[in-house]
ZAZA-596301 format. One record per residue (C-alpha): residue number from 1; residue in three letters; x, y, z. Coordinates in steps of 0.2 Angstrom, whole numbers, plus 5000, padded with zeros to 4 digits. Each point is the difference from the previous one (the first is absolute). Layout:
<sites>
+-----+-----+------+-------+------+
:   i :  aa : east : north :   up :
+-----+-----+------+-------+------+
: NUM : ALA :    X :     Y :    Z :
...
+-----+-----+------+-------+------+
</sites>
This chain:
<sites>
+-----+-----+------+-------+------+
:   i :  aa : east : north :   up :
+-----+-----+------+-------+------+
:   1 : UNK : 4720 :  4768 : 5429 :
:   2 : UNK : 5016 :  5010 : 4996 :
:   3 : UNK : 5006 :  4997 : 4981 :
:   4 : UNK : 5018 :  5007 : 4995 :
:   5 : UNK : 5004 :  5001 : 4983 :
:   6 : UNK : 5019 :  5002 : 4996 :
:   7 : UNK : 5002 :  5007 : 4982 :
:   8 : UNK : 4990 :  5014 : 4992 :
:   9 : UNK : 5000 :  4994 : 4981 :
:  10 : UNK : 4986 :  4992 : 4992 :
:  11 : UNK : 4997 :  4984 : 5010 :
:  12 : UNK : 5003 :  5012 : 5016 :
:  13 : UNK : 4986 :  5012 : 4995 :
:  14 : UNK : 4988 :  4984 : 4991 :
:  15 : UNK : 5001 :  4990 : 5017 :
:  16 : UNK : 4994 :  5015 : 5011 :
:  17 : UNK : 4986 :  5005 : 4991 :
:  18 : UNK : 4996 :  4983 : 4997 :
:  19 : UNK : 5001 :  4997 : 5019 :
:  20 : UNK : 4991 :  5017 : 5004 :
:  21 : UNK : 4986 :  4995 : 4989 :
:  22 : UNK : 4996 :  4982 : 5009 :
:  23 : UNK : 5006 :  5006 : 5018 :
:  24 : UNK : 4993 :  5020 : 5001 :
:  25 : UNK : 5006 :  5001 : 5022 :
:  26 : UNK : 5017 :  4992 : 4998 :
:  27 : UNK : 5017 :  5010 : 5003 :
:  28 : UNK : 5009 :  4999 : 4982 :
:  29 : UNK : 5019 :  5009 : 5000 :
:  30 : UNK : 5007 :  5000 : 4982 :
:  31 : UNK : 5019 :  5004 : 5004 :
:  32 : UNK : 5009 :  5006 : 4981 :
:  33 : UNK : 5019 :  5006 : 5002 :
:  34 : UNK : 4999 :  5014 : 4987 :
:  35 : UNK : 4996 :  5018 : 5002 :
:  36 : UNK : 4985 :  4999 : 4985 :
:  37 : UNK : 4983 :  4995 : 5001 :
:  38 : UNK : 5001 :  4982 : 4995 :
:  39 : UNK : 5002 :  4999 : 4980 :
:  40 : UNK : 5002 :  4989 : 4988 :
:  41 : UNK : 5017 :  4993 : 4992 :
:  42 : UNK : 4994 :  4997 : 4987 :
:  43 : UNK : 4994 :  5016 : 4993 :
:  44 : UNK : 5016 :  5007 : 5002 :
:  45 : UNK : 5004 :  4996 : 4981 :
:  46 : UNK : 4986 :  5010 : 4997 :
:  47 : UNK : 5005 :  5013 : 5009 :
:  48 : UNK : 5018 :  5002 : 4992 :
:  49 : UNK : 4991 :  5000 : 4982 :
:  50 : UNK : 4991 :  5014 : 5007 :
:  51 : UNK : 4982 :  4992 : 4997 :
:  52 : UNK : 4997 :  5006 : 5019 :
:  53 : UNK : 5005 :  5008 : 5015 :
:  54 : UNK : 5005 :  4994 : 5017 :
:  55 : UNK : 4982 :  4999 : 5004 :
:  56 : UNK : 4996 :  4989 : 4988 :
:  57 : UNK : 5010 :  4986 : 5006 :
:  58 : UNK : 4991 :  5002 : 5018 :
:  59 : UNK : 4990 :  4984 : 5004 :
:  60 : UNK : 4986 :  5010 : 5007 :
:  61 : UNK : 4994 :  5019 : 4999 :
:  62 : UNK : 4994 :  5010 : 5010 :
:  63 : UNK : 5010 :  5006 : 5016 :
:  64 : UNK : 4987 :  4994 : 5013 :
:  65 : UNK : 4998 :  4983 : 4990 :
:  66 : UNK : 5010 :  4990 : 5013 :
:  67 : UNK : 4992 :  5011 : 5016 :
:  68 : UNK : 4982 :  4995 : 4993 :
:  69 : UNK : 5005 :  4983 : 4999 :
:  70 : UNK : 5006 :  5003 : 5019 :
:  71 : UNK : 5018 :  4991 : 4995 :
:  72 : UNK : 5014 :  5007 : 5011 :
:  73 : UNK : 5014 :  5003 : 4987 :
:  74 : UNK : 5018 :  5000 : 5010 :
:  75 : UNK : 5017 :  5003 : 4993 :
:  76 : UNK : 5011 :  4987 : 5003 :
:  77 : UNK : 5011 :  4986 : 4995 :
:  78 : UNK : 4998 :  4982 : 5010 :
:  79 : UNK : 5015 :  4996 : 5010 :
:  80 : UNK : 4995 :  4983 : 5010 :
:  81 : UNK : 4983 :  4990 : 5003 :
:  82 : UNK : 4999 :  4991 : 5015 :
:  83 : UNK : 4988 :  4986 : 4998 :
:  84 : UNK : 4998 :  4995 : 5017 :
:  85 : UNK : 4995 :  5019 : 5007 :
:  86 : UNK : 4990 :  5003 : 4982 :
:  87 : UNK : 5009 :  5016 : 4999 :
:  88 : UNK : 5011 :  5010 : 4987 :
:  89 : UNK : 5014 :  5011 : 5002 :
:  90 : UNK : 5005 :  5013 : 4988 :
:  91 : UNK : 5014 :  5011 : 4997 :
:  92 : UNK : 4996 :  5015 : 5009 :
:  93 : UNK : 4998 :  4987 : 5016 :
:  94 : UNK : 4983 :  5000 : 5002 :
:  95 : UNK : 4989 :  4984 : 5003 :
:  96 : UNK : 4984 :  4994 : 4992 :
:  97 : UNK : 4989 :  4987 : 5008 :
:  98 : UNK : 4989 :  4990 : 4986 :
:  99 : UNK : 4989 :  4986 : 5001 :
: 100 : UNK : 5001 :  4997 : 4982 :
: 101 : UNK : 5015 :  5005 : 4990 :
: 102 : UNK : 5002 :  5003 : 4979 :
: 103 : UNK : 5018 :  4998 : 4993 :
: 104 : UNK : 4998 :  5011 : 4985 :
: 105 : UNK : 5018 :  5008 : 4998 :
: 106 : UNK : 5002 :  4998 : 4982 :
: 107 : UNK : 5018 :  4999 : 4994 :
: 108 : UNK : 5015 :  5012 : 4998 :
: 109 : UNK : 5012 :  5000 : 4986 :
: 110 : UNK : 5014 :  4986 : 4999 :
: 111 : UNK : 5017 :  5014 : 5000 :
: 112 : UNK : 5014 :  4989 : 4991 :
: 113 : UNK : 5020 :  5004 : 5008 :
: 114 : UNK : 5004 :  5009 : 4984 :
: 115 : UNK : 5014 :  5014 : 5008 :
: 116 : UNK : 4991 :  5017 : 4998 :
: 117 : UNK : 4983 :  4993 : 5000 :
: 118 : UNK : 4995 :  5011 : 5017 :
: 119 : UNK : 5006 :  5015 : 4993 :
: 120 : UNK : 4991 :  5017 : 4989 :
: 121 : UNK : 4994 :  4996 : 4984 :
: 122 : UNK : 4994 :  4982 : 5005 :
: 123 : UNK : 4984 :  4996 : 5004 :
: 124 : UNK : 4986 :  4986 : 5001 :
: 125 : UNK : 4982 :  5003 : 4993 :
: 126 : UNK : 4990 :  4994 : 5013 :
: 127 : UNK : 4994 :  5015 : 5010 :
: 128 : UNK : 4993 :  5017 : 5000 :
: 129 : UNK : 5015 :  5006 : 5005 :
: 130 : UNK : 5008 :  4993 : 4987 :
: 131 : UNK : 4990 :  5006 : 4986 :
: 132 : UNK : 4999 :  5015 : 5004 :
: 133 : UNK : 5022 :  4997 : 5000 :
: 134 : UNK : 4999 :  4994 : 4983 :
: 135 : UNK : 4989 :  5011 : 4994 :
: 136 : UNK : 5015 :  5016 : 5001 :
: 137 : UNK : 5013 :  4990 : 4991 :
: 138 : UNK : 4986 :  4990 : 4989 :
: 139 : UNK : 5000 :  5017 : 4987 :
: 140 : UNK : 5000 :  4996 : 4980 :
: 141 : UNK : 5018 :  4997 : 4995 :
: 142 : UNK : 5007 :  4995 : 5016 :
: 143 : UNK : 5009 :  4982 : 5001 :
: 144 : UNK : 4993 :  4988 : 5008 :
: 145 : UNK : 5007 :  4981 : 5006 :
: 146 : UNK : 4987 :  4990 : 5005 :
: 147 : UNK : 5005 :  4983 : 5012 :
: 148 : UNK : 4989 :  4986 : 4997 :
: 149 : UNK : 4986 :  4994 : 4987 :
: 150 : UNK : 4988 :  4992 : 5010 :
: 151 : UNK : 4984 :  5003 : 5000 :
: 152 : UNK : 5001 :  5016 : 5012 :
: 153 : UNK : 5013 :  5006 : 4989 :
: 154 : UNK : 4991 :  4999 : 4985 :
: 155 : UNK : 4985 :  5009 : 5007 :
: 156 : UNK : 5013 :  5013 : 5006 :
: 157 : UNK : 5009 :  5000 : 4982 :
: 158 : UNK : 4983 :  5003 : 4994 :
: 159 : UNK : 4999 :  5017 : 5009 :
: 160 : UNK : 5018 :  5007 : 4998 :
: 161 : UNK : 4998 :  4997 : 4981 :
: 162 : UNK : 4984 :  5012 : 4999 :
: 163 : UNK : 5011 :  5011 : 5009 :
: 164 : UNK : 5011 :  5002 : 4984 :
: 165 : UNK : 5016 :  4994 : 5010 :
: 166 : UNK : 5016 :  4989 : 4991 :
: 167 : UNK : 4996 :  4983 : 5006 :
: 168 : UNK : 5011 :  4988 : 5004 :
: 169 : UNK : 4995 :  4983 : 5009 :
: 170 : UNK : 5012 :  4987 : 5008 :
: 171 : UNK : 4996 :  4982 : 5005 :
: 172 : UNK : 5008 :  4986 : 5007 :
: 173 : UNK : 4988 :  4987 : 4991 :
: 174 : UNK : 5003 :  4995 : 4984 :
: 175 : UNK : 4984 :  5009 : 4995 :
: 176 : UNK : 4987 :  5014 : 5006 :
: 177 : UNK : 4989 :  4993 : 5011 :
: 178 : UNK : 5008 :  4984 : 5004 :
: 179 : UNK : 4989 :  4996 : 5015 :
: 180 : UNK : 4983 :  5000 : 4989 :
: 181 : UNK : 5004 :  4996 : 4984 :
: 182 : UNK : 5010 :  4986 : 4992 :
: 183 : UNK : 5014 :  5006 : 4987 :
: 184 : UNK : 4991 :  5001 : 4986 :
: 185 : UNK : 4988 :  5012 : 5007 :
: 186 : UNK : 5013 :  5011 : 5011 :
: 187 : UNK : 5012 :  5001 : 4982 :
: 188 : UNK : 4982 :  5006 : 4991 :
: 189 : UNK : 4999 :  5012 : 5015 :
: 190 : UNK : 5017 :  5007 : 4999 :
: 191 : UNK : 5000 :  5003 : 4982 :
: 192 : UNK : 4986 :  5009 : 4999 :
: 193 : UNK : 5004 :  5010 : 5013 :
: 194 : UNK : 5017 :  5003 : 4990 :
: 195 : UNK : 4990 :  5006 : 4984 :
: 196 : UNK : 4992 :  5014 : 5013 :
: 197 : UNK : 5019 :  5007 : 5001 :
: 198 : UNK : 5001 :  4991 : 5016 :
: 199 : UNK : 5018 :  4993 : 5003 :
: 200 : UNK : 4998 :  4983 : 5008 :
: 201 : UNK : 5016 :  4991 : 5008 :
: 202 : UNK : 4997 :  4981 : 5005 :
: 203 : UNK : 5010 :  4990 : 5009 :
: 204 : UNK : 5010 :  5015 : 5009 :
: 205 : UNK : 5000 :  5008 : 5016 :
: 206 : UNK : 5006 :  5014 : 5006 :
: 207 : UNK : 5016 :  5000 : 5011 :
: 208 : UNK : 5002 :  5018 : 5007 :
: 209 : UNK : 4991 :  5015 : 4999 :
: 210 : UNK : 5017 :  5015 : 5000 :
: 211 : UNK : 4998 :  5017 : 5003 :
: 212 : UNK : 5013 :  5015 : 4997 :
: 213 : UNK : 4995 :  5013 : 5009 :
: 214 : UNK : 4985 :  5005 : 4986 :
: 215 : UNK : 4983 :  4996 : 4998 :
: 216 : UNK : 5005 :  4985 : 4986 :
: 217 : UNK : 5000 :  4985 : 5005 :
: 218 : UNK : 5014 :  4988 : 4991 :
: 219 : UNK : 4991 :  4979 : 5003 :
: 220 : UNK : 5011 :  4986 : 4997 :
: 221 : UNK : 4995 :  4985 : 4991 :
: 222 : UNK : 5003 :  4983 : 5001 :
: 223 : UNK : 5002 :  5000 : 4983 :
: 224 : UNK : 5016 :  5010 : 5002 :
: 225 : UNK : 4993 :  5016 : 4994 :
: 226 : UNK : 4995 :  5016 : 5009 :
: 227 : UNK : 4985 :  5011 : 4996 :
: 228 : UNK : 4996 :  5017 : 5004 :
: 229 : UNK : 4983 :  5004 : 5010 :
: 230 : UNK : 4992 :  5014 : 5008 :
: 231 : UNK : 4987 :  4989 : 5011 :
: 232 : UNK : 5003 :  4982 : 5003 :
: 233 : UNK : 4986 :  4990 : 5005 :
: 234 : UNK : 4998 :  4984 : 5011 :
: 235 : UNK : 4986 :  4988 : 4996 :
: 236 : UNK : 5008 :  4984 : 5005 :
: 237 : UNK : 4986 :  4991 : 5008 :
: 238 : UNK : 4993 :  5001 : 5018 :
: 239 : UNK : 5000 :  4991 : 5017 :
: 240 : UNK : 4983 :  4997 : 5012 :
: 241 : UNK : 5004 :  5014 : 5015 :
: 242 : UNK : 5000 :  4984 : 5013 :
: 243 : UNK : 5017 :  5006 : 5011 :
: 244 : UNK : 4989 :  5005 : 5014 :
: 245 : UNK : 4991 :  4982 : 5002 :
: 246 : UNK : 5018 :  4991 : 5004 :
: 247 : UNK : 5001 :  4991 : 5016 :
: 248 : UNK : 4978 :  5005 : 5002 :
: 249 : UNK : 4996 :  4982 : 4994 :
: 250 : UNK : 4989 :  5003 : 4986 :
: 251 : UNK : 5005 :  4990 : 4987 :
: 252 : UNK : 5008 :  5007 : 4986 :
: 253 : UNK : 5009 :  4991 : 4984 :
: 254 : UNK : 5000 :  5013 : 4986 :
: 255 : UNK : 4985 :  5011 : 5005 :
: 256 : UNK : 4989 :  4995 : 5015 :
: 257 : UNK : 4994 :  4986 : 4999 :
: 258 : UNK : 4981 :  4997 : 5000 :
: 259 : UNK : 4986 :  4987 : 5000 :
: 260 : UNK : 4985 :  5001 : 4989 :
: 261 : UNK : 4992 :  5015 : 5012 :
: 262 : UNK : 5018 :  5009 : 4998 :
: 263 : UNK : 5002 :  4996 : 5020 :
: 264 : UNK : 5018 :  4996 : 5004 :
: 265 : UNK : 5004 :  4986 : 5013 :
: 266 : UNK : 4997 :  5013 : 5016 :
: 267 : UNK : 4980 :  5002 : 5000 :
: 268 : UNK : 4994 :  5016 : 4998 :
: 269 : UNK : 5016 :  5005 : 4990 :
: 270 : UNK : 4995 :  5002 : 4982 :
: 271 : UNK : 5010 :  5006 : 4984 :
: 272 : UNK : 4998 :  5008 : 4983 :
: 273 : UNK : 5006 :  5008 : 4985 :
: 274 : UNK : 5019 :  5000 : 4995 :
: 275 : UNK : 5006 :  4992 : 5016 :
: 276 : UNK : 4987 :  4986 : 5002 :
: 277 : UNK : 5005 :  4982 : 4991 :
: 278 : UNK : 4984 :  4990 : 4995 :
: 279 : UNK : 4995 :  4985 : 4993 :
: 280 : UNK : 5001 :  5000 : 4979 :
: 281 : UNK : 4989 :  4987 : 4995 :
: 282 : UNK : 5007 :  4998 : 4982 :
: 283 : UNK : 5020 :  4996 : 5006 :
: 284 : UNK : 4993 :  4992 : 5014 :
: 285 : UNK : 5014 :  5011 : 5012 :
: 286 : UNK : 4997 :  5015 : 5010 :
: 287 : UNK : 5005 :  5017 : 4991 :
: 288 : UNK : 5001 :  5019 : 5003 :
: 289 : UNK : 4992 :  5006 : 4988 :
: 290 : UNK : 5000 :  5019 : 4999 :
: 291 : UNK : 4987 :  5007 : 4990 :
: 292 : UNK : 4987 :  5014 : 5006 :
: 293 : UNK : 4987 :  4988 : 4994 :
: 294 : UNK : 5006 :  4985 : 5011 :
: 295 : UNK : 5004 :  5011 : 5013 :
: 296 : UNK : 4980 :  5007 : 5001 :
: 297 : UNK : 4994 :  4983 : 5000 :
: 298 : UNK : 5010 :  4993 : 5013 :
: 299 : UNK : 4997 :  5018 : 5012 :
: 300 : UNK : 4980 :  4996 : 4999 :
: 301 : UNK : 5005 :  4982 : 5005 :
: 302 : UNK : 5008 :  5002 : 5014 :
: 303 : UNK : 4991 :  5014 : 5006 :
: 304 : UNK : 4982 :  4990 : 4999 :
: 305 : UNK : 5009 :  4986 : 5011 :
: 306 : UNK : 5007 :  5013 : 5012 :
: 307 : UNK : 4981 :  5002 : 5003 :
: 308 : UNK : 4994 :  4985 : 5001 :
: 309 : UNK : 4994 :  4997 : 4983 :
: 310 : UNK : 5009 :  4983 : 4996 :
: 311 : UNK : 5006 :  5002 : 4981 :
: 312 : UNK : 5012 :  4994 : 4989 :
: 313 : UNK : 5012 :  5006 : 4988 :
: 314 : UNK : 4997 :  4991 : 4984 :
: 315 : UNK : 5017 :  4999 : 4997 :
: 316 : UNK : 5014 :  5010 : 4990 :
: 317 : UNK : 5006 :  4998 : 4983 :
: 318 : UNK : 5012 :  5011 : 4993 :
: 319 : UNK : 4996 :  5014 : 4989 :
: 320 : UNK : 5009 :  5012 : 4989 :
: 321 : UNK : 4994 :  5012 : 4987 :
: 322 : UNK : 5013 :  5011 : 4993 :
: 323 : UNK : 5000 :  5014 : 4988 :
: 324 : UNK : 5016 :  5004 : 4994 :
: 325 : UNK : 5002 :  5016 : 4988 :
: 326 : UNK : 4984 :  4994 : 4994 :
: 327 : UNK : 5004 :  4980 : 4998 :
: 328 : UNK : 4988 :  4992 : 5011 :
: 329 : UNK : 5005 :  4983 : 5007 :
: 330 : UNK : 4992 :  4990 : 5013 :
: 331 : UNK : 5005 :  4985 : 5012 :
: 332 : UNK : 4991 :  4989 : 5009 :
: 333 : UNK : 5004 :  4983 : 5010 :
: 334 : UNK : 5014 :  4991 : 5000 :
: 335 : UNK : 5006 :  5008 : 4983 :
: 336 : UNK : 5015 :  4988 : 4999 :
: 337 : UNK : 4991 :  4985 : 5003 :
: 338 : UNK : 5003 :  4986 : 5011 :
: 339 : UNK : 5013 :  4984 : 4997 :
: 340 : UNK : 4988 :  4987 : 4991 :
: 341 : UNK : 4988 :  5011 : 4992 :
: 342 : UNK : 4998 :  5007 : 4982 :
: 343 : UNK : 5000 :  5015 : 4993 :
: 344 : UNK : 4997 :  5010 : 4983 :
: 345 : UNK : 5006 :  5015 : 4992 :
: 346 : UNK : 4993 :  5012 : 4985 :
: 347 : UNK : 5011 :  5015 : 4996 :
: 348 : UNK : 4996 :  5012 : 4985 :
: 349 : UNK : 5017 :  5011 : 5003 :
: 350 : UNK : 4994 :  5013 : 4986 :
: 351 : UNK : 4982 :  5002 : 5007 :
: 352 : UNK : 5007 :  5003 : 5016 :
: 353 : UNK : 4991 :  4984 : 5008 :
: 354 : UNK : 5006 :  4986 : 5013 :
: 355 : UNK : 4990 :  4986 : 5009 :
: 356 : UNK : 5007 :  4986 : 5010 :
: 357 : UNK : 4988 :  4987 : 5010 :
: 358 : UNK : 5006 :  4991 : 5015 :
: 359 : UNK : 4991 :  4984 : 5004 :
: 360 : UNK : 4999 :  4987 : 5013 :
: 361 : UNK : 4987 :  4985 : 4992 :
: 362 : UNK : 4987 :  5009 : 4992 :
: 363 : UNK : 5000 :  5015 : 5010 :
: 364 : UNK : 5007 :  5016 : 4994 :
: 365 : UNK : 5012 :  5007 : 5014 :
: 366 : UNK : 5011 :  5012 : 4996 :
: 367 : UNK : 5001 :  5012 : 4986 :
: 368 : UNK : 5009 :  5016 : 4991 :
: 369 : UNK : 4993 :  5009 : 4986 :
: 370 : UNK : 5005 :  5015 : 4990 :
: 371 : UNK : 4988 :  5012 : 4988 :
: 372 : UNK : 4985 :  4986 : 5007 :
: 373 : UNK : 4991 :  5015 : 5008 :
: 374 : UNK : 4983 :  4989 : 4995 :
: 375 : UNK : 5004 :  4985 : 5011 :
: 376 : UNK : 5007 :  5009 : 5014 :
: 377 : UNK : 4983 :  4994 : 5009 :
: 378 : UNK : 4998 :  4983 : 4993 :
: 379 : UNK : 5018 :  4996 : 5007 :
: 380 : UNK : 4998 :  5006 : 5015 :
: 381 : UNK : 4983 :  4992 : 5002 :
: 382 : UNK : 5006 :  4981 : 4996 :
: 383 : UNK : 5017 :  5003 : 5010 :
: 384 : UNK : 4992 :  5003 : 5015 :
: 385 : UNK : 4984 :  4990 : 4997 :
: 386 : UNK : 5011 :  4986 : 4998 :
: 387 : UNK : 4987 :  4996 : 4989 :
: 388 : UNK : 5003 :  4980 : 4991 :
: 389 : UNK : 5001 :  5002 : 4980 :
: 390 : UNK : 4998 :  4984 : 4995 :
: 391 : UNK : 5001 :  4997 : 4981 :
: 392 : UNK : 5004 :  5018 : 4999 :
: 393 : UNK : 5017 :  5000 : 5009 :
: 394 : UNK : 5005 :  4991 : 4981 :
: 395 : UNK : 4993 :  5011 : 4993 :
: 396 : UNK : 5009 :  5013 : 5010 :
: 397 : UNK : 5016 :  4991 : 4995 :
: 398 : UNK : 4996 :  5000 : 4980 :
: 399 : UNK : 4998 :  5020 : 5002 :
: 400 : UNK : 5000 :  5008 : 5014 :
: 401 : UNK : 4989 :  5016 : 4993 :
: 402 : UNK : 4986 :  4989 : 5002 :
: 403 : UNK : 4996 :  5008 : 5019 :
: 404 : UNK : 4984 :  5007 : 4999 :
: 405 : UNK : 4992 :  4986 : 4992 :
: 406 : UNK : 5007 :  4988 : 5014 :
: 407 : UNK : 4994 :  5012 : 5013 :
: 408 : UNK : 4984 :  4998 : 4993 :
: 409 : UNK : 4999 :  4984 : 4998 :
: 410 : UNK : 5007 :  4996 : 5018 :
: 411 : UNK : 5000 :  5012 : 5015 :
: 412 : UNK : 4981 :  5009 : 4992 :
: 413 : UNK : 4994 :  4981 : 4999 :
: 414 : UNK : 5007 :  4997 : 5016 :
: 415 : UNK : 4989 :  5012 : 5007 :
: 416 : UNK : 4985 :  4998 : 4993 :
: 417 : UNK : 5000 :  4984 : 5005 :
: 418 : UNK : 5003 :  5004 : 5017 :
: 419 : UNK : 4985 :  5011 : 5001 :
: 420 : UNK : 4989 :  4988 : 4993 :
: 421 : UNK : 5006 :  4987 : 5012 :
: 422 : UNK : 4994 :  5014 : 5013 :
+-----+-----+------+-------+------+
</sites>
């Protein structure tokens, strides 16, 4: 059996130890499109604070690891799959036949069409190359305009800050994170990160990036004003790498989309990661929901079933914790609820601590929190369990701070009962 494997990220390397472990003779090609040894994005952070080298971000070590796991690692980038000759062409021309095919390709970067956006001085944060990029103009003292505050972009504000750079961060939304939290949190987030010395603009954008010939570049704001920067930095969100699928016939609305073992409607086609859509069981829809996490889960899926080994993906919720300047928040659900439902709020602005519940009937499913660090778990355990409160949704709706207590009394009864019953 030939196995290809576009996409040389987490999910990528996941699915092919996962399918080398269960099928030891078959042909597996992990095909990556960038010159390192596949890595991690998410350690890049990391690696701009300084906490570790370029090694550190590597997914594996060892520089035999892949050869002992006989992988064939290619350099390329997928061009075109033809469904009907099971084959993929990539840029250099060449072809490669599969029986069974991964679509882990992760996402790129979404570039807005600001004017001097593709020149010096600008870049994402999303590769290697990139950091090491930002890492030369990143020094103490240097001016630095961050675009975006999502939640890449405060992982990435994170890092610049340790850095001892002049921050300054522009949003569209009319708060930080406006795609995971609900304005009360996102003005909690942006305050706080405004006591650190960070200056936060909401509601702007930037209109033009200038240059005059030096180093310093001049960015327009909507706002009418016109800052100095000596690095400018794009964190606007990003799109599934799906370009190449067009006109193939897999079927793609966001992402990829799947079925519960993260096969796409050709058979033997399969996706995960950052460019696969699956099934959220809490929103009832399916999402992309790119997380390393999610990602891992779905990789080990779809590989089992590219093997033979029938499993299902238990579904996906989304999941966000975020550590902003050392304000840590968390999302989880459908955070801004769901026409008909209830909710409750608690916020103590002094202490530093937001929660907001999100319910459909007596199940909790949705949620934002701010300074909750202790429920973090409980949250995401009755979110996803879908777990029914009974008496103890009201309860919930008197005062919210009461989580543990209905975790206890629900989802840990609900289990135990369930053993028993075994």
């Amino acid at each position: 059996m030939n196995h290809v494997i576009l996409g040389a990220g987490p999910a990528g390397i996941i699915a092919a130890e996962t399918l080398r472990k269960h099928a030891p003779l078959d042909s597996i090609v992990v095909v990556g499109d960038e010159p390192e040894a596949p890595y991690s994005r998410m350690a890049i952070p990391y690696l701009l604070i300084g906490n570790i080298g370029e090694e550190g971000t590597h997914l594996r070590h060892g520089a035999d690891h892949y050869d002992k796991q006989c992988l064939v690692m290619k350099r390329g980038r997928a061009t075109q799959v033809d469904t009907q000759a099971r084959t993929v062409t990539l840029d250099d021309g060449s072809v490669l036949p599969f029986d069974r095919l991964l679509i882990a390709t992760g996402s790129s970067p979404a570039t807005p069409p600001i004017p001097g956006i593709q020149g010096p001085g600008v870049h994402s944060c999303w590769t290697l190359a990139d950091a090491r990029e930002i890492m030369k103009l990143a020094k103490p003292g240097a001016r630095v305009l961050q675009m975006g505050a999502g939640f890449i972009g405060c992982i990435i504000m994170e890092a610049l800050a340790n850095r001892g750079v002049q921050l300054s961060v522009v949003e569209m939304g009319d708060r930080m994170v406006p795609r995971m939290m609900g304005p009360t949190a996102g003005t909690m987030i942006k305050q706080w990160c405004e006591t650190k010395g960070v200056r936060v603009f909401t509601g702007a954008r930037v209109e033009a990036i200038e240059r005059d010939g030096s180093p310093v570049l001049k960015v327009r704001l909507s706002t009418g004003g016109t800052m100095e920067a000596d690095l400018v930095i794009s964190a606007t969100g990003v799109r599934p790498n799906i370009g190449f699928l067009e006109h193939s016939g897999v079927r793609c609305l966001v992402g990829v989309l799947t079925d519960e073992h993260l096969q796409t409607n050709v058979p033997g086609i399969y996706a995960a990661g950052d460019c696969a859509e699956a099934f959220d069981k809490v929103s009832g829809t399916t999402i992309v929901s790119a997380i390393q996490p999610n990602a891992a889960e779905q990789a080990r899926v779809a590989a089992l079933n590219m093997v033979g080994r029938v499993t299902s993906l238990r579904g996906v919720t989304q999941i966000n914790v975020l550590d902003t300047l050392g304000l840590v928040s968390a999302s989880f659900g459908k955070w801004d609820g769901v026409p008909g439902g209830q909710h409750v709020e608690a916020t103590d602005t002094a202490a530093g601590r937001h929660l907001s519940l999100q319910f459909d009937g007596d199940r909790l499913i949705g949620c934002n929190s701010i300074g909750w660090t202790e429920h973090v778990g409980v949250m995401r355990g009755l979110v996803e369990g879908q777990v029914p409160l009974g008496e103890w949704k009201d309860k919930l709706l008197h005062d919210p701070t009461k989580l543990m207590a209905a975790y206890l009394a629900t989802a840990q009864a609900q289990s135990a009962h369930s053993l028993v019953k075994a």
